[in-house]
SELO-343897 format. One record per residue (C-alpha): x, z, y; residue in one letter. Coordinates in steps of 0.5 Angstrom, whole numbers, padded with zeros to 4 digits, always signed. Layout:
N
XZYA
...
END
This chain:
498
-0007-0048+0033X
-0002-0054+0033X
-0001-0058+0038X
-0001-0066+0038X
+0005-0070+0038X
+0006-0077+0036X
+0012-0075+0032X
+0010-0075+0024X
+0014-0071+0021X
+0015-0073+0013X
+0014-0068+0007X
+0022-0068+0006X
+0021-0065+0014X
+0016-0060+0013X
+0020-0058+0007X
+0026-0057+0012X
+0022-0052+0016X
+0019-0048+0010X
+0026-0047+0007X
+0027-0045+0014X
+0022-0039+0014X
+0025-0037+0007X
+0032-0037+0008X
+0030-0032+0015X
+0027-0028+0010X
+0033-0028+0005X
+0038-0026+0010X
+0034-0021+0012X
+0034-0018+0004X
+0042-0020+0003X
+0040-0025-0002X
+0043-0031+0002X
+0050-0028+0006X
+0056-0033+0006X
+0051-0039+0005X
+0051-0045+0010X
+0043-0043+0010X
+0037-0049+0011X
+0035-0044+0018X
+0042-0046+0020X
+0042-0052+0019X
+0036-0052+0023X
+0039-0048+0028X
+0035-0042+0026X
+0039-0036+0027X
+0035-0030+0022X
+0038-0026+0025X
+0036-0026+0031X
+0029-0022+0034X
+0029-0019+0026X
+0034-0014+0025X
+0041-0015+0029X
+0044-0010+0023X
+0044-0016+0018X
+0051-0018+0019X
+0055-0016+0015X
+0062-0013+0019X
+0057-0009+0022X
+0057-0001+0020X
+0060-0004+0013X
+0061+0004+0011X
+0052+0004+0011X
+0049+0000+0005X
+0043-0004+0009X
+0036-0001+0009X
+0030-0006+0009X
+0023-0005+0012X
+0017-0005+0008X
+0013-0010+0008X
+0008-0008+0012X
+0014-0006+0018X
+0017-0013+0018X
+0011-0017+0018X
+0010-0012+0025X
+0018-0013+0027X
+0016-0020+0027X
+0010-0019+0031X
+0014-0015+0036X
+0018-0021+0037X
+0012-0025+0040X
+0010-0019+0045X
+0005-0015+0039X
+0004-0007+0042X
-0001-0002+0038X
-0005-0001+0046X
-0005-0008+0046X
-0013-0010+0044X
-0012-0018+0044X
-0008-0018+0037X
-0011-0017+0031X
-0008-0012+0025X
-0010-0013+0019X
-0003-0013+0016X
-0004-0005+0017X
-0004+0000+0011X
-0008+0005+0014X
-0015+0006+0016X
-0018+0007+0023X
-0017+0014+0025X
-0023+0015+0030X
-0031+0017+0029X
-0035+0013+0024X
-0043+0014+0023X
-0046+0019+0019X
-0039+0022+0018X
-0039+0030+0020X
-0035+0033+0026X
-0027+0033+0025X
-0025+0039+0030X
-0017+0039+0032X
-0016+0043+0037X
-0011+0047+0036X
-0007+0054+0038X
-0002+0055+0035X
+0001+0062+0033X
+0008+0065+0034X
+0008+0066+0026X
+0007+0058+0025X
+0013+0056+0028X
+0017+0059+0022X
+0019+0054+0016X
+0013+0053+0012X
+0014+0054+0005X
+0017+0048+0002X
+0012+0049-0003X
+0006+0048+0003X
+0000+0052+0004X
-0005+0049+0003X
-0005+0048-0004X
-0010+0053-0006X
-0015+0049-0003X
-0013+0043-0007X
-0013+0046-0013X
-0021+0047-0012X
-0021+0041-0010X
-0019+0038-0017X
-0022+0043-0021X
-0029+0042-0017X
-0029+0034-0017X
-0025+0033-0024X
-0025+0040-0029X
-0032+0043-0029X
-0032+0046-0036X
-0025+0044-0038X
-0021+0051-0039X
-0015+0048-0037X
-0015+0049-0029X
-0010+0048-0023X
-0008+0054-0019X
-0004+0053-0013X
+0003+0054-0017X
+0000+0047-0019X
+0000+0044-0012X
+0006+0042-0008X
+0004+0041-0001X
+0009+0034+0003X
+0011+0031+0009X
+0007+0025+0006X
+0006+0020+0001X
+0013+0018+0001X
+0016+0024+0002X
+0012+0026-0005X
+0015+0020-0009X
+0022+0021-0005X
+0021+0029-0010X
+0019+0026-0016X
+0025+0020-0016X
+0030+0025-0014X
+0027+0030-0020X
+0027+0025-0025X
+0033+0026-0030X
+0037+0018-0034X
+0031+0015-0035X
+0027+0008-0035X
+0020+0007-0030X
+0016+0003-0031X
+0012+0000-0025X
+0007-0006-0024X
+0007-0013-0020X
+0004-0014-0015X
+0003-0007-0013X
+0004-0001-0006X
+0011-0005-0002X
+0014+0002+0000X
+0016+0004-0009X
+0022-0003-0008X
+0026+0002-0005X
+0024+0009-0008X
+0025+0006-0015X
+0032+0003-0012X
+0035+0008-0009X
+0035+0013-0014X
+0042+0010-0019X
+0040+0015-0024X
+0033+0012-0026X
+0033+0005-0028X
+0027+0000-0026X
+0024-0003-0032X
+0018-0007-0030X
+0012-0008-0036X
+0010-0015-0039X
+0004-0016-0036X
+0003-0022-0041X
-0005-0023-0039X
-0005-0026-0033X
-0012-0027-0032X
-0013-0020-0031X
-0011-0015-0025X
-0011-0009-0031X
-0006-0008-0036X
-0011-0007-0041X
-0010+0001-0045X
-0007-0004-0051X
-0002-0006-0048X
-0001+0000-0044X
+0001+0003-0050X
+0005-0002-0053X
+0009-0004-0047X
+0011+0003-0046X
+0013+0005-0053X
+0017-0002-0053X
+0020+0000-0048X
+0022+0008-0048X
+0021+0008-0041X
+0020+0015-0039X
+0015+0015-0033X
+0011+0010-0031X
+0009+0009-0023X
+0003+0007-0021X
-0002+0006-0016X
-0010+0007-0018X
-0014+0004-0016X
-0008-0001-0014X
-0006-0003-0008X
-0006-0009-0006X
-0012-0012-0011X
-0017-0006-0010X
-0018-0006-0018X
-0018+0000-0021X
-0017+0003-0028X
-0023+0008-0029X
-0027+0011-0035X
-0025+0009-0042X
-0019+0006-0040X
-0016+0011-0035X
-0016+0017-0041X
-0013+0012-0046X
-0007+0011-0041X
-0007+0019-0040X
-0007+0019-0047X
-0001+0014-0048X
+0003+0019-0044X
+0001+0025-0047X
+0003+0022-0054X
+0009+0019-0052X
+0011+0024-0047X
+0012+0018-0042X
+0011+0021-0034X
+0005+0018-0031X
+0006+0018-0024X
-0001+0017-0021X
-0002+0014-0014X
-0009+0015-0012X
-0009+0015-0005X
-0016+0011-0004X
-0019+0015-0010X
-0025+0016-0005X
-0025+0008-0002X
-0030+0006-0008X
-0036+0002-0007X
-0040+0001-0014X
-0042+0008-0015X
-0049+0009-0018X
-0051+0015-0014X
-0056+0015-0009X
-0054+0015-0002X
-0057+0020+0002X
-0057+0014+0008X
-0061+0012+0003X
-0066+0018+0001X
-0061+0020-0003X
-0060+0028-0005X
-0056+0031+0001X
-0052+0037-0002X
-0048+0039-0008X
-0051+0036-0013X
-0050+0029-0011X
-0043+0026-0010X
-0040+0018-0009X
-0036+0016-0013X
-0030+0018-0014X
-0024+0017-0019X
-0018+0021-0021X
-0013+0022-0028X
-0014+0029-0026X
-0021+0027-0031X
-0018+0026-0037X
-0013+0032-0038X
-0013+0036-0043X
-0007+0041-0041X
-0006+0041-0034X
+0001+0045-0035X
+0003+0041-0041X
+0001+0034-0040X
+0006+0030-0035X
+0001+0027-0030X
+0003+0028-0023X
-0002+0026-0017X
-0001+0024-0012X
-0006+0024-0006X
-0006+0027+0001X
-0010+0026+0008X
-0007+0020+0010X
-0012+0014+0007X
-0019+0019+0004X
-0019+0023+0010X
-0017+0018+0016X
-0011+0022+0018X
-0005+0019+0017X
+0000+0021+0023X
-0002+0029+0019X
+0003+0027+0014X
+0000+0032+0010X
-0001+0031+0004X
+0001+0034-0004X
+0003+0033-0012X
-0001+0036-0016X
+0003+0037-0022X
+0004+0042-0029X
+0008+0048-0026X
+0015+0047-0028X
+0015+0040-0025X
+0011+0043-0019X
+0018+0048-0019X
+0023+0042-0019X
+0019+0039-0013X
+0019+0046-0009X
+0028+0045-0009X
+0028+0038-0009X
+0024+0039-0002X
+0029+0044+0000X
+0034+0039+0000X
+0030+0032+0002X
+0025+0033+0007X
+0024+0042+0008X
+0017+0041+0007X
+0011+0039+0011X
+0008+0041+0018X
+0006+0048+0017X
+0001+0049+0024X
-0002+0041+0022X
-0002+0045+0015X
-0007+0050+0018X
-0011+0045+0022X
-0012+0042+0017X
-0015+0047+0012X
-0023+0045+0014X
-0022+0038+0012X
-0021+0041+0005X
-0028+0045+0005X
-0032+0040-0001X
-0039+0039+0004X
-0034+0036+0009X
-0031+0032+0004X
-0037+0030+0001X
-0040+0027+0007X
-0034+0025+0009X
-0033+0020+0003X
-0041+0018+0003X
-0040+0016+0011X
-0033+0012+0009X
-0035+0008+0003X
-0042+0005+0007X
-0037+0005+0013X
-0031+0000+0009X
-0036-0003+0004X
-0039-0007+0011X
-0032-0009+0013X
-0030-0011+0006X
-0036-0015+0005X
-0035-0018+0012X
-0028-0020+0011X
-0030-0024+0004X
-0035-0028+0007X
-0031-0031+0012X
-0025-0032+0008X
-0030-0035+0003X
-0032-0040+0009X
-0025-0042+0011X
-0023-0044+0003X
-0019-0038+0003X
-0020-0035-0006X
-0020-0028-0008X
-0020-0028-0015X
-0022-0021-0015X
-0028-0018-0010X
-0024-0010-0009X
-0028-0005-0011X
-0025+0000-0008X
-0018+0001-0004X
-0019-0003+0004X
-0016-0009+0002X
-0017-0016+0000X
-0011-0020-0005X
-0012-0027-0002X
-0010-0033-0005X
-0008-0038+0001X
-0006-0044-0004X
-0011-0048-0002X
-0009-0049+0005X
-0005-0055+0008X
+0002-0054+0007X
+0006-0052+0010X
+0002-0046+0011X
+0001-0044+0005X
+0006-0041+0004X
+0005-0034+0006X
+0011-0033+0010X
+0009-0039+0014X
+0002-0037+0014X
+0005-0030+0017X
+0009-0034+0022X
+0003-0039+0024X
-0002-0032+0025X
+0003-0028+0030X
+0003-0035+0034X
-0004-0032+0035X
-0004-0025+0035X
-0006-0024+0028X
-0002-0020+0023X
-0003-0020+0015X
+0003-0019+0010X
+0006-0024+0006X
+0004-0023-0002X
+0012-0023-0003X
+0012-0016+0000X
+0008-0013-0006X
+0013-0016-0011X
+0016-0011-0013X
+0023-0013-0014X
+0027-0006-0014X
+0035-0007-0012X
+0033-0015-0009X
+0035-0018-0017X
+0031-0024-0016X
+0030-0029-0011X
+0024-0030-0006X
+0023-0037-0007X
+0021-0035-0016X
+0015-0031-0013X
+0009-0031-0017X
+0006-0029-0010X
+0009-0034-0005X
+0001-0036-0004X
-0002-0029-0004X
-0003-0025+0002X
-0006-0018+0003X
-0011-0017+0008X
-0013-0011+0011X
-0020-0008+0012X
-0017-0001+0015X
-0019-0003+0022X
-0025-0002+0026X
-0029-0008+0025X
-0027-0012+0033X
-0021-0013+0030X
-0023-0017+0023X
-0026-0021+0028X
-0021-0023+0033X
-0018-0025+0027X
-0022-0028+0023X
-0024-0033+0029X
-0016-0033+0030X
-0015-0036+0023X
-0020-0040+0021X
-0017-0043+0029X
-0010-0044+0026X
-0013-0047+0019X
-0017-0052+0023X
-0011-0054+0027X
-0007-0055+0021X
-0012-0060+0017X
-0014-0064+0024X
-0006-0064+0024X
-0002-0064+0018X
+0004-0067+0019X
+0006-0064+0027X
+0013-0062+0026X
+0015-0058+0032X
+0012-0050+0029X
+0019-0047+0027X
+0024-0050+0032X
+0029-0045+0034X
+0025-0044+0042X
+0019-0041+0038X
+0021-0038+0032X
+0026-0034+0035X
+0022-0033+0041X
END
């Protein structure tokens, strides 16, 4: 909470210090190298306590390599004391789901012995695709004489290391991708020289999806080659389903475009229609929670260019496995087997086999009926204080466990999410500040032109004491600053830095 002071500070000042925060962040991401910066005006270093490889006379043979979103706000955290073990924080900036045991959720076993013959390389194609495949067939293709085989599967050390395969797979083309969407696809759409990003107008801004309409035109005006994207989307927690989603399928198949699908929460969806056994719904085969894939509308899985990908680290809880895989036509599943040869050598091979029961489809369909009842309380929660503090979310997520907020509303400078990120981890809070998720592959614009400089993405993934400790932490620091709206000591170089 800010502190009294009998010093007022005008808007001109406070403006100082909001320029401040960003110039940090703009050195951060060499937009600002060379410039007699507003922080070092105010004698704020960006450098310090952010990343000391910043500079650019150190190791000028490296290019510099930014964090994510989320691995920044952390960083900045950390420079106030934040450790994982520590309970008296509250990380809702997180990516990940709580890992431990939830109600009604069946027993994971992970002991573990582990064979001699298991400490040979895996194949870098993996060895759970079998299993996979089933699992598609099962969910996605019953009655559809086109199925996935195991050679349709290819098992990786993460979703990331996934997408690393692709990016390094895809030949002279243009990817398409959406704003705000998954943080981590900035730098593989940028790394890779030979792919050209090219982001679709999405003219209707009153709507989180691109209607399939303007799918189709924005694609076939463009001649982009693949398009990336995550469904439902990380972060609005909006999703693309039904109707909609088979006239994107079909947009790829027509144009030959390579959709590349994220469909990491395709379990996290909290507006089925089926009756949970919780609630004197059937218990067994016959009744599934709802769950949404691409894999739905294919015709041909060995000719149609969809590629999924997906794996244990949100549906199944278990994100330190880094076991996960692409699903894929075969010749495409090829060129991912010999692009993991020379990227990453492939996954985990004993956390491979630990992992086989996980797979079983009575497992997973109790799994997924106790996680969305598990994270729709959560969500449900989280939305009703936000409401209460006058934060806005123009979109109630049905799926995924994060909130998109608007913090427009909120006294300045504080709403600005990078002064909000500020503020919060002065109180042991940690969020992600919306410029993160606007996607800008390559830093060709400025953070200051943002359309998400007053969004925030917050993260439902936690047990439950977390969102409150940071519930009751915000609403403290959004009092604060409307009972004081002008204290001007925030950003003083003794405490931003601290």
């Amino acid at each position: 909470r800010p502190h009294k002071s009998d010093t007022k500070m005008a808007p001109a000042g406070r403006n100082k210090f909001r320029r401040s925060i960003h110039d940090a962040y703009l050195k951060y991401h060499r937009h600002a190298l060379g410039q007699e910066t507003e922080s070092k005006k105010q004698g704020i270093d960006p450098d310090s306590k952010i990343d000391s490889t910043v500079r650019p006379d150190r190791f000028a043979q490296f290019h510099r390599v930014e964090k994510t979103g989320v691995i920044y706000a952390t960083s900045r955290a950390a420079s106030r004391g934040y450790h994982p073990d520590d309970t008296t924080w509250a990380n809702m900036g997180q990516g990940a789901p709580e890992t431990g045991p939830i109600e009604g959720a069946p027993n994971r076993s992970f002991s573990l012995h582990i064979e001699d013959s298991e400490l040979e390389y895996a194949p870098v194609t993996g060895l759970a695709a079998e299993k996979v495949a089933h699992y598609y067939n099962h969910l996605y293709r019953q009655g559809n004489p086109s199925q996935y085989e195991a050679e349709n599967v290819c098992i990786v050390p993460g979703g990331r290391a996934g997408l690393t395969r692709i990016m390094a797979s895809l030949g002279n083309v243009q990817i398409g991708y959406f704003t705000p969407d998954y943080t981590a696809y900035e730098q593989a759409l940028g790394l890779f020289l030979h792919i050209a990003p090219s982001p679709p107008v999405h003219r209707d801004v009153n709507e989180a999806i691109m209607e399939p309409d303007e799918f189709d035109f924005q694609c076939s005006g463009r001649g982009v080659g693949a398009i990336l994207m995550s469904n439902p989307a990380n972060p609005t927690g909006q999703s693309i389903e039904g109707e909609r989603l088979a006239k994107y399928v079909e947009t790829a198949r027509r144009q030959q475009c390579a959709l590349i699908m994220d469909e990491f929460y395709s379990h996290y969806y909290y507006d089925g229609d089926a009756g949970d056994p919780a609630d004197g719904g059937v218990d067994d085969n016959s009744n599934w929670p709802k769950t949404v894939s691409s894999a739905s509308y294919i015709e041909d899985v060995n000719s149609d260019p969809i590629l999924i990908v997906n794996g244990l680290t949100k549906n199944w809880r278990c994100p330190g496995f880094r076991v996960c895989w692409i699903v894929a036509p075969k010749h495409i599943i090829n060129m991912m087997g010999s692009a993991g040869s020379f990227l990453d050598g492939g996954a985990n091979a004993p956390l491979q086999h630990l992992a086989l029961p996980l797979m079983d489809l009575d497992f997973i369909r109790q799994d997924a009926w106790a996680l969305q009842r598990h994270f729709r309380e959560k969500r449900d929660y989280l939305l009703k204080h936000l409401a209460e503090m006058g934060i806005t979310v123009k979109w109630k997520p049905k799926a995924t466990f994060y909130v998109w907020a608007d913090i427009s509303s909120l006294p300045p400078p504080i709403d600005d999410c990078l002064v909000f990120l500020e503020e919060c981890t002065k109180h042991k809070v940690i969020v992600v500040p919306g410029v993160f998720f606007d996607i800008n592959p390559r830093g060709v614009r400025n953070v200051r032109m943002s359309k998400c400089i007053s969004m925030v993405r917050f993260s439902y993934g936690p047990p439950r004491e977390n969102l409150v400790r940071g519930m009751k932490a915000i609403r403290e620091i959004i009092e604060g600053w409307k009972q004081h709206p002008e204290w001007p000591g925030t950003y003083e170089q003794n405490d931003y830095d601290s």
